[in-house]
N, C-alpha and C positions, 0 to 999 in steps of 0.2 A: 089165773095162769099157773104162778107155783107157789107155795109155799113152804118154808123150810125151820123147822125149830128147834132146842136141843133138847132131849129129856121128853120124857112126858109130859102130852098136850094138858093145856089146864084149861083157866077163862079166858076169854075172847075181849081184847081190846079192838074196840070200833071208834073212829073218830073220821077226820076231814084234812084233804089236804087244800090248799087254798092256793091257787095264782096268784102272783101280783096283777096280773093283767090277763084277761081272757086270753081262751088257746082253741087254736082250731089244731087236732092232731088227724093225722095217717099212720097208724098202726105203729103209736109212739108204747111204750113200756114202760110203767109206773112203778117202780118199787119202794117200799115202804119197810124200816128195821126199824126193830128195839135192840140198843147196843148197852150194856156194861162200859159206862165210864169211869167208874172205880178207879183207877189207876194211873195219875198224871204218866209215869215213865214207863207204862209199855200201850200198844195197838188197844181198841177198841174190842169186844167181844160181840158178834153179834149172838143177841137170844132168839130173835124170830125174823121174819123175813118174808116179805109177798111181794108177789109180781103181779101187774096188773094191764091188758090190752088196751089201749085207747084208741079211737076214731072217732071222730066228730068234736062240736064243740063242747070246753069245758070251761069252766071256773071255779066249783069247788067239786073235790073228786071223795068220794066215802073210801073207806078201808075198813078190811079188820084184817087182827092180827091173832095167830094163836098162841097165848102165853105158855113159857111152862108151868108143869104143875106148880112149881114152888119158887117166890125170888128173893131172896134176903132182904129184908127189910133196910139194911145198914148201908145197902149196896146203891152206886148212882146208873141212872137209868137217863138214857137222850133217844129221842125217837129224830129220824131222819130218814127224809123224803126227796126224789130225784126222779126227772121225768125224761127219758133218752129219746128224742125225736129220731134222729137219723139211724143210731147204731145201736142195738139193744144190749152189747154188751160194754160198753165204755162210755163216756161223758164227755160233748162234743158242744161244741159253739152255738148258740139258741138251745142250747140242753135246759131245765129249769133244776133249781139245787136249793136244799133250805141254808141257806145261810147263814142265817141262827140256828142259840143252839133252842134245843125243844126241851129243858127238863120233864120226865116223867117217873112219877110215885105211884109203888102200888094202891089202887083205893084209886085212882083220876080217874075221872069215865070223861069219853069222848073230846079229846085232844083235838086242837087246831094247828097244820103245820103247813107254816106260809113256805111257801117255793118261788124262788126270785128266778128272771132270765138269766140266765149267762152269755 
């Protein structure tokens, strides 16, 4: 569907998002971010960003993401994952959300990021 990154594209993080419990979707919206945690006392940054169609059933859903060219090694990194049934742009009641968090380090290949009901 879309995706969004800042800077110049680099390597391609691919991994898995997991249900807690199988899902039948109708043209639900899966987005998928790498955010800059760095910073207990301001917002989140996101670094990249994909959207993704679903219909039919699922359980574990693939992803990639485009990195950018370059990310600080020093720097903390959370990947988070949300699946909007009803409303593509907000998070609504039976929406699926990762709850935890996902640390991610440059160098991790292929990430698993559980997504709980709400």
């Amino acid at each position: 569907m879309s995706s969004r990154g800042k800077g110049k594209a680099g390597p391609v993080l691919s991994g898995i998002v997991r249900l807690d419990q199988p899902g039948n979707f109708d043209d639900a919206v899966l987005i998928v971010g790498l955010h800059d945690v760095s910073y207990v006392d301001r917002p989140s940054r996101t670094l990249a960003e994909r959207a993704y169609r679903l219909s039919g059933p699922y359980s574990d859903i693939q992803f990639s993401l485009c990195l950018p060219e370059s990310l600080p090694s020093a720097a903390a990194y959370a990947l988070r994952a949300e699946i909007r049934c009803k409303d593509p742009k907000q998070l609504s009641r039976a929406d699926y959300v990762s709850t935890i968090a996902h640390p991610w380090s440059p160098g991790d290949t292929h990430p698993a990021l559980l997504v709980r009901r709400i």
